[in-house]
C-alpha positions in Angstrom: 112.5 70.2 110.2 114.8 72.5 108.4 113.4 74.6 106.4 115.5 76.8 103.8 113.6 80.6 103.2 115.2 82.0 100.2 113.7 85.8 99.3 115.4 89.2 97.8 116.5 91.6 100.5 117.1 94.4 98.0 116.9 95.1 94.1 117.2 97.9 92.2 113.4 97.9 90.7 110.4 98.1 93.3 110.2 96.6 96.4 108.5 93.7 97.5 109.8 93.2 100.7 108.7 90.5 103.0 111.7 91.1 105.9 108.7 91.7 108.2 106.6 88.7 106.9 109.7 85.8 107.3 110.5 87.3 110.6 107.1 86.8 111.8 106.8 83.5 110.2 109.7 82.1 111.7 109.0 83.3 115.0 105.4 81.5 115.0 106.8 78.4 113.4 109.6 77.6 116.7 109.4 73.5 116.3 111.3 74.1 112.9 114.9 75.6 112.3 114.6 78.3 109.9 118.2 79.3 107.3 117.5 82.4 105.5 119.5 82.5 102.0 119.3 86.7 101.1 119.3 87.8 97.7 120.7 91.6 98.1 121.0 94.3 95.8 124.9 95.6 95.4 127.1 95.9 98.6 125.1 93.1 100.4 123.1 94.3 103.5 125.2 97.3 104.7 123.6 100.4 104.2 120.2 98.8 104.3 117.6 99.5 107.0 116.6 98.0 110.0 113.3 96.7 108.5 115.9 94.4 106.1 118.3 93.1 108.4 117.4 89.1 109.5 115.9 89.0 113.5 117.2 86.3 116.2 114.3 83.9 115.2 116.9 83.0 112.4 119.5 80.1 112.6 121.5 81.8 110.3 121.3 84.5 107.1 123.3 83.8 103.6 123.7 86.4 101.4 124.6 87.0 97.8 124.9 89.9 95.9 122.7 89.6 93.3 123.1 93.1 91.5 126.3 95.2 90.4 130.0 93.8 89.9 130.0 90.3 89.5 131.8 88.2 92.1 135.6 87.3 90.8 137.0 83.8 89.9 138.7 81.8 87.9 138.2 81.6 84.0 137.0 78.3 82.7 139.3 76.2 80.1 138.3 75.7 77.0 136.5 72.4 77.4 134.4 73.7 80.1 134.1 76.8 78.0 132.4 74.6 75.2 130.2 73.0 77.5 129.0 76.1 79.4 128.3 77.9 75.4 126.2 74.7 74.8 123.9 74.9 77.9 123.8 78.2 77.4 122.8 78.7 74.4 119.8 76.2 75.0 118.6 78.8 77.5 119.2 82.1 75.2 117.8 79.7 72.2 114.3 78.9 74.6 114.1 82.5 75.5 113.7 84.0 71.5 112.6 80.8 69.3 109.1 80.4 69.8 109.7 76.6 69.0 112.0 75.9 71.7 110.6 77.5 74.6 110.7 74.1 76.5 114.7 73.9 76.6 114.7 76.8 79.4 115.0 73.9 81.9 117.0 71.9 80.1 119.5 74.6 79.9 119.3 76.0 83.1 120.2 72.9 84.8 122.8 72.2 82.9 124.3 75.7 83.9 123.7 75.4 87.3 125.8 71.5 87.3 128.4 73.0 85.1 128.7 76.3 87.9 128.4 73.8 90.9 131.6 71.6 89.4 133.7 74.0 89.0 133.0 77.4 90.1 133.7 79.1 86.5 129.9 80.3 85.7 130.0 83.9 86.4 133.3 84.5 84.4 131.9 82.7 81.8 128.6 84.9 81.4 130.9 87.8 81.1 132.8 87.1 79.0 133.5 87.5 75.2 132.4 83.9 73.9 128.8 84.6 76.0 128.3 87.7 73.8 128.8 86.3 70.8 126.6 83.1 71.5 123.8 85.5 72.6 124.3 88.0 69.6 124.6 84.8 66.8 121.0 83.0 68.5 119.2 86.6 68.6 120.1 86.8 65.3 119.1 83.5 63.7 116.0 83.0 61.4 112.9 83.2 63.4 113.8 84.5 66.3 111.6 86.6 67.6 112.2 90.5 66.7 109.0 92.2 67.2 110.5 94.7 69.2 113.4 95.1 66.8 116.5 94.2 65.6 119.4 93.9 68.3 122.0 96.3 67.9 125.4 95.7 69.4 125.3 97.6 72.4 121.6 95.7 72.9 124.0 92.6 73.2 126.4 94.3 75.3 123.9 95.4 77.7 121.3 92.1 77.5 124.4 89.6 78.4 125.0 91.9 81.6 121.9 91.6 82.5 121.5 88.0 82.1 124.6 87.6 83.9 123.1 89.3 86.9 120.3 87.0 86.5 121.4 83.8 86.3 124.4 84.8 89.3 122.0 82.5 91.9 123.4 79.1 89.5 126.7 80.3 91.3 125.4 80.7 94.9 127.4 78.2 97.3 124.3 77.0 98.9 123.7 73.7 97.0 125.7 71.0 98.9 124.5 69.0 101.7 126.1 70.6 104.3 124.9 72.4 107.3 124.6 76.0 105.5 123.8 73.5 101.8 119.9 73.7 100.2 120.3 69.8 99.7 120.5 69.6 103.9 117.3 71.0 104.4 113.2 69.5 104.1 111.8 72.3 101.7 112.7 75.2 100.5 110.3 78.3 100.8 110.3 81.0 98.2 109.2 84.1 98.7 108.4 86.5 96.2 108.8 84.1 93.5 111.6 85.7 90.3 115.5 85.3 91.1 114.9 83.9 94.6 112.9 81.1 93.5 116.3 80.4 90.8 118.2 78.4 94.3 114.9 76.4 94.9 114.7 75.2 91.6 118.6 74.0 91.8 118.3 72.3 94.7 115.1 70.3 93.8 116.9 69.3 90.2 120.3 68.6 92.6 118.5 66.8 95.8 114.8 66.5 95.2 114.5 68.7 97.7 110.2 70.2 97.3 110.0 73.7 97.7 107.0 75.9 98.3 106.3 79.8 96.6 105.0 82.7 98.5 103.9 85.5 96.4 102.0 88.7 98.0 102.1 90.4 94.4 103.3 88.4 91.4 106.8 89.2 90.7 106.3 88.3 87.2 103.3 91.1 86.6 105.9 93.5 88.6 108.5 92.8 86.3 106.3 93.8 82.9 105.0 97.3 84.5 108.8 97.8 85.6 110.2 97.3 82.2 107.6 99.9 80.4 110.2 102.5 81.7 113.4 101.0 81.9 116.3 102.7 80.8 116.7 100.2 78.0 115.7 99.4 74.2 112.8 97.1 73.5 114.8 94.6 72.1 116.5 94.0 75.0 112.9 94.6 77.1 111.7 91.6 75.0 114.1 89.6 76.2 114.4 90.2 79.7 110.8 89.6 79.8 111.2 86.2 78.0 113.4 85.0 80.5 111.1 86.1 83.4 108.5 84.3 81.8 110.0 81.1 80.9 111.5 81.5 84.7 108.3 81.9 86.6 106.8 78.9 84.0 109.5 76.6 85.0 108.7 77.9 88.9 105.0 77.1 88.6 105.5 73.8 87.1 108.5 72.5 89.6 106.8 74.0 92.4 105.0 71.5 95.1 102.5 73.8 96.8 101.8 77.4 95.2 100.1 80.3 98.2 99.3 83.3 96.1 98.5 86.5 98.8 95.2 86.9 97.6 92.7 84.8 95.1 93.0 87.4 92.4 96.9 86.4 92.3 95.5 83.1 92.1 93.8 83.7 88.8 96.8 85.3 87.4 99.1 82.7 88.4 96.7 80.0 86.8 97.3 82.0 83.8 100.5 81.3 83.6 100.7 77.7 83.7 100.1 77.2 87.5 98.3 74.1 88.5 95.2 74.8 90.9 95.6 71.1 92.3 98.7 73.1 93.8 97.3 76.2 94.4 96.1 77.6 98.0 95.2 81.0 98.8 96.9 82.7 101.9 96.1 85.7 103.2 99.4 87.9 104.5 98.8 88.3 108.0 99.1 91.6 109.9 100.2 92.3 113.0 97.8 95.6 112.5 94.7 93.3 113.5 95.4 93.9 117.3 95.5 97.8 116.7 92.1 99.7 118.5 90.1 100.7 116.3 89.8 104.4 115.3 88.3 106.7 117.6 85.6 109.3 117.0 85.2 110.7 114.0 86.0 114.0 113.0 83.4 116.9 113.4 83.5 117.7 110.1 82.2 114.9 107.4 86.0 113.9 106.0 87.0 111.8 103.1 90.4 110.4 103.5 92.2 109.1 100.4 95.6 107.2 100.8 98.3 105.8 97.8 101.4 106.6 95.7 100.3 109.9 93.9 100.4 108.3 90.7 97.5 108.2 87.7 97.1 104.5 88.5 95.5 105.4 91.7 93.3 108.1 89.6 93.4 110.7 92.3 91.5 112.6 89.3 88.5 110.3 89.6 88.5 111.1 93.6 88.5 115.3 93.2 85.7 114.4 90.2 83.6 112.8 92.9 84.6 115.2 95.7 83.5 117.8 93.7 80.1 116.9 93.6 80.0 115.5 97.6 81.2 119.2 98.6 78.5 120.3 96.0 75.8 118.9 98.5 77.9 118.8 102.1 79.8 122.3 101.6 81.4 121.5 105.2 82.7 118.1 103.8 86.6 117.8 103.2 88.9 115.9 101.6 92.7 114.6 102.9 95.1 113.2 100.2 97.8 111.7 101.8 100.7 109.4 99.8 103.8 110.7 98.0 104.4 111.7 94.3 105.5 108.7 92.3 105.2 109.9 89.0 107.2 113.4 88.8 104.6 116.4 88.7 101.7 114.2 89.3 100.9 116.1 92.4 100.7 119.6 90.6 98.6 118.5 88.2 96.1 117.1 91.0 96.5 120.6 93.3 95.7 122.6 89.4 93.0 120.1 89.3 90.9 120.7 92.5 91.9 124.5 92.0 89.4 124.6 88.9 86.8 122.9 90.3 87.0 125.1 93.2 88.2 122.8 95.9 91.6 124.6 97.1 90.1 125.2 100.3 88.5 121.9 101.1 91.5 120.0 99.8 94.4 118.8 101.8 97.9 117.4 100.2 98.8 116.0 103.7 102.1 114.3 102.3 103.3 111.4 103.8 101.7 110.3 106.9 103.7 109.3 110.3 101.6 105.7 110.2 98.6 104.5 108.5 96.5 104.5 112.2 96.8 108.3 111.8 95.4 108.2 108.2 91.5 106.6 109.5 91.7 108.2 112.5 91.7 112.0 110.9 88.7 110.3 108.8 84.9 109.7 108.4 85.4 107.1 105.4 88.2 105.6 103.9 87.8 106.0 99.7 89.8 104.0 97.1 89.5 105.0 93.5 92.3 103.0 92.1 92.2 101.9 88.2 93.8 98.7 89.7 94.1 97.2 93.6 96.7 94.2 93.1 97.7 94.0 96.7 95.0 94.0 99.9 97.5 95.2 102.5 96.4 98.9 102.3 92.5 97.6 102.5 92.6 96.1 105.0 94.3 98.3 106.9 92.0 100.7 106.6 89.3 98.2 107.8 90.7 97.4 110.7 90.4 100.9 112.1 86.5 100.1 112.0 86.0 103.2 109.7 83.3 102.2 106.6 85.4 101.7 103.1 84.1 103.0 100.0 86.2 101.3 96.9 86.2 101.2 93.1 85.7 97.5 92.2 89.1 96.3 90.6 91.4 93.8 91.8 91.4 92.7 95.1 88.5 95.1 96.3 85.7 92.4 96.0 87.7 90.1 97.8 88.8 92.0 100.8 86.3 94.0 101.1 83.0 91.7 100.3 79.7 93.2 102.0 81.3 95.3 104.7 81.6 98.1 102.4 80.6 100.1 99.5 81.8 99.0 95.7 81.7 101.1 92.6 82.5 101.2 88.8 86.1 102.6 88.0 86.4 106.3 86.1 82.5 106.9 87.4 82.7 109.8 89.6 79.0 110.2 90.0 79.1 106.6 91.4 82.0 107.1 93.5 80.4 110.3 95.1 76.8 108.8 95.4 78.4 106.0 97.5 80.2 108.3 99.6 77.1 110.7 100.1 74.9 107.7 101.2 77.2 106.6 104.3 78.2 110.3 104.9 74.6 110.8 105.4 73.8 107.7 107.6 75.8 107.6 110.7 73.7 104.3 111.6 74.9 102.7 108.6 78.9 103.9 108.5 79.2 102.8 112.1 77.5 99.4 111.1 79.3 98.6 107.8 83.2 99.8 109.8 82.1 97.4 112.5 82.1 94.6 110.1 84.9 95.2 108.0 87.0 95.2 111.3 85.7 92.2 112.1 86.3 90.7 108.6 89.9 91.8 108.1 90.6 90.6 111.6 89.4 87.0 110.4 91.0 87.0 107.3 94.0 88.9 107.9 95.4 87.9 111.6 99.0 86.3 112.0 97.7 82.5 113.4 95.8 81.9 110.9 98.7 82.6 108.6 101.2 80.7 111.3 99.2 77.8 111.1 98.2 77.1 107.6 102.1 77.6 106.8 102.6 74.7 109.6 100.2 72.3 107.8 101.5 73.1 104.8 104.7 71.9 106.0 104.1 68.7 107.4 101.7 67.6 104.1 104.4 68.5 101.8 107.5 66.7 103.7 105.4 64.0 104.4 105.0 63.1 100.6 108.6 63.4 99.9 111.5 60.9 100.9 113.3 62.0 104.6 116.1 61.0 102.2 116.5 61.5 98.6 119.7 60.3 98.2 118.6 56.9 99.5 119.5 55.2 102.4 115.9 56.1 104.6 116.7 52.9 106.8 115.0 50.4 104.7 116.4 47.2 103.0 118.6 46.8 100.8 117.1 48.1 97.1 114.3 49.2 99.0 112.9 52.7 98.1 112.9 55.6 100.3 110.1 55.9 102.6 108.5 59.3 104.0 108.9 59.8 107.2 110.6 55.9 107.9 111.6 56.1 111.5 109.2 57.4 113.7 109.1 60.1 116.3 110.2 57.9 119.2 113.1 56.6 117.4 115.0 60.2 118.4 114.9 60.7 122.4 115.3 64.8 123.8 118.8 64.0 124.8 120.1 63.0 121.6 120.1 59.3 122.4 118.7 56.8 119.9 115.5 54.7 121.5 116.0 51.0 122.7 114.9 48.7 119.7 114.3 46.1 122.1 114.7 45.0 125.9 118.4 44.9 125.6 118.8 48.0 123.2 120.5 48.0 120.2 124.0 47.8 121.7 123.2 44.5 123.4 122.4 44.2 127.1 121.7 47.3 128.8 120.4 48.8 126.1 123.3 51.7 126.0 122.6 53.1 122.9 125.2 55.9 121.1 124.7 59.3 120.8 123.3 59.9 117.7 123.4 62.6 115.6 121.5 64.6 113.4 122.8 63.6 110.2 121.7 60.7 108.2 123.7 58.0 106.0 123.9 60.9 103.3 124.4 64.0 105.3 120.4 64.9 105.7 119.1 65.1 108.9 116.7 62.8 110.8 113.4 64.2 111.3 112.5 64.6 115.3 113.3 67.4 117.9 117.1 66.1 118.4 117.7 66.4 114.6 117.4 70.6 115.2 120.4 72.4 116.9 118.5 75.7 117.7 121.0 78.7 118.2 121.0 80.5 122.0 119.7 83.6 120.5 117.0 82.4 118.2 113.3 83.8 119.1 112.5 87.2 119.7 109.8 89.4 118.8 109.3 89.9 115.1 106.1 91.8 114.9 106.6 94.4 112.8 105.6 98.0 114.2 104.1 101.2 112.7 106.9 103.3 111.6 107.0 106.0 108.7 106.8 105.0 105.3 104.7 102.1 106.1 102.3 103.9 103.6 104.8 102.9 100.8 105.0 99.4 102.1 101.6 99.1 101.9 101.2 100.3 98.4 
């Protein structure tokens, strides 16, 4: 089948970058035909890394630039101009009235037929008549201003942004082509936000059912990203509005929902996600066939990994430290991530300086791969006020050293019996859990063993590869082979899943005899067939797939620096 992968290759805010996990996906998934549709930050992909740019297991790669100048065109007349203020006020009207939060679809769709017809959408979003309809709905009666009043460069700056966010209605992916959304069986949507904006459109345009992949929720990224954007809370407000209503509308539309982790699953029931829907898939790593560590260091160490920031509370791990080196004054401590909140790293080296641990403190910086982290180790300690993502975890379990973690987030989850699990902010449980499996050698080698074992179960690529495969064929298997109609039934008759079977397509692109004399009468000659049907969509089968000379590959991702960052 062909199956459409729309994700962000860039954006100007964090990263949540899967290049590595679609590579790998598409590589163990061969039987399909993969089109990856690229939402990049300005310029497109040059000047991006290696770790961004599409491998041969891909058909082909779309892009469109989804930040920065908007793309030229025409203007729209003033008809169309009418009609595009209309929808579009629907959405702006959804996103501030507390009353009419259900119109976000409404006028989204109608935006994205309007775009598709003529072309004229982006033009229109910038232009004068788009400000004014944005400044006179933020302005009506009940509108919601908690955050304050919008000033006029508020407008000015809002419709910019909304321009940049609504640029995807544009894209010219939705026709039924062989590049079009409506050509392909599903759409999968990783990372949820913006990318999931071209699923939508096609399943409102063709029915075409699309599937959401989120290892981090993009909408709980958005609201710790705006705390420090450079802009005013009114316009905050309503940036966050429309990434609410947008992951809402995502959730609902959405015909299978695979959250990285169960604790994403909770969140995502939150907002408005149905858990009929919902299944929980681990993000597989190609770190599970790594050795595990080798022995460990002659002195007992504590090795700490993260983004230097307060969220990871490297405070509460010099706290506990201090009272570990208290008891084991051999005992040292290795602090390795890079500074993500300015001077955050001073404050930490003042920090151990007053309790007395210059000496038995190391700011190692940014490691050369995370195998190097556990392997300069005795136990690998988390004191994090919040663990949202299980990549870094489980990591560090699969070097087999024993994990000592503050219990937030994921930490149950991943790390279940195979290791030790204490309060947040509690330093004197943090270092009592440490001193216990510093002290045991029995027990450390014991519980490492197991957590190796565990993240190697739950973590591994197949299992990944293979729930994504079933997936697959449940979901096109409910949905017409042809939305449009025309599945090869009667006339009036319905479109039915799946209606021509797998012998009906033969290897070499001819159609299967229907009978002893074939469908072209005796001989049973039958025509080449192709792999379009009546309305341009492909038959289902392995002759329905033209796979390109160059596809495959390996796309396992390897151990490079930075992967730290990644991780976090």
């Amino acid at each position: 089948m062909r199956i459409a992968l729309l994700t962000e290759g860039a954006r100007p805010h964090s990263r949540r970058g899967a290049g590595g996990w679609c590579d790998r996906l598409a590589a163990g998934l061969p039987e399909h035909e993969f089109g990856l549709y690229l939402l990049t930050g300005q310029g497109g992909q040059a000047g991006q890394g290696a770790a961004e740019r599409p491998s041969p297991a891909w058909r082909g790669a779309r892009e469109l630039a989804l930040w920065g100048r908007r793309p030229g065109g025409r203007v729209p007349g003033a008809l169309r101009r009418r009609q595009y203020a209309r929808a579009y006020e629907d959405l702006v009207r959804a996103l501030v009235l507390p009353g009419e939060r259900a119109g976000f679809g409404a006028g989204l769709y109608r935006l994205a037929v309007l775009a598709r017809e003529d072309g004229t959408l982006p033009a229109f979003l910038a232009s004068a008549h788009a400000r004014r309809t944005l400044e006179r709905v933020w302005r009506l009666p009940g509108a919601e201003t908690s955050a304050g009043q919008p000033l006029v460069r508020d407008v000015l700056v809002a419709a910019d942004l909304l321009e940049q966010c609504l640029r995807p209605l544009s894209a010219p992916w939705y026709g039924t082509g062989p590049d079009g959304l409506g050509g392909a069986d599903l759409c999968h949507v990783v990372g949820g936000g913006p990318a999931a904006l071209p699923a939508l459109v096609a399943r409102y345009l063709h029915g075409v059912p699309f599937v959401v992949t989120e290892h981090g929720l993009h909408l709980r990224e958005q609201y710790l990203g705006y705390r420090e954007a450079p802009y005013r809370w009114p316009v905050r407000a309503l940036l966050l509005a429309y990434f609410r209503a947008l992951t809402e509308e995502t959730y609902r539309q959405a015909a299978v929902l695979t959250p990285g982790s169960a604790h994403d699953q909770q969140w995502q029931r939150r907002c408005g996600a149905d858990p009929a829907r919902t299944r929980v898939v681990y993000e597989g790593t190609p770190a599970v066939v790594r050795p595990a560590a080798g022995p460990e260091p002659a002195a007992p160490t504590l090795v700490w990994a993260g983004a230097l920031e307060p969220g990871r509370d490297t405070e509460l791990m010099l706290h506990a430290f201090a009272q570990v080196h208290a008891d084991l004054p051999r005992a040292r401590l290795v602090i390795h991530g890079e500074e993500a909140a300015p001077g955050y790293r001073a404050h930490c080296a003042a920090l151990a300086e007053r309790l007395g641990l210059a000496a038995a403190v190391d700011f190692a910086g940014r490691p050369g791969s995370l195998a190097e982290v556990w392997e300069g180790g005795t136990l690998a300690v988390f004191s994090a006020l919040s663990q949202r993502s299980p990549r870094l975890l489980a990591d560090a379990m699969l070097s087999g050293r024993a994990v000592v973690s503050t219990d937030v987030g994921v930490a149950r989850e991943v790390v279940g019996p195979t290791g030790l699990l204490v309060p947040a902010r509690d330093p004197r449980a943090l270092a009592g859990a440490c001193l216990a499996l510093l002290r045991d050698e029995e027990r450390r080698a014991r519980l490492g063993l197991a957590g190796r074992l565990r993240a190697q179960e739950r973590f591994a690529v197949e299992p990944v590869i293979g729930a994504f495969r079933e997936i697959y064929l449940e979901l096109v298997s409910q949905y017409p082979a042809f939305p449009g109609g025309g599945a090869g039934g009667a006339a009036g008759e319905p479109p039915r899943p799946f209606a021509r079977p797998a012998e009906y397509w033969l290897a070499d692109g001819r159609r299967a005899p229907d009978g002893p004399d074939g469908p072209d009468g005796p001989g049973g000659q039958g025509a080449p067939d192709t792999a379009d049907g009546p309305d341009g969509r492909h038959g289902a089968g392995p002759a329905g797939s033209e796979r390109s000379e160059d596809e495959g590959g390996d796309a396992g991702a390897q151990e490079r620096p930075g992967a730290l960052a990644e991780a976090v």
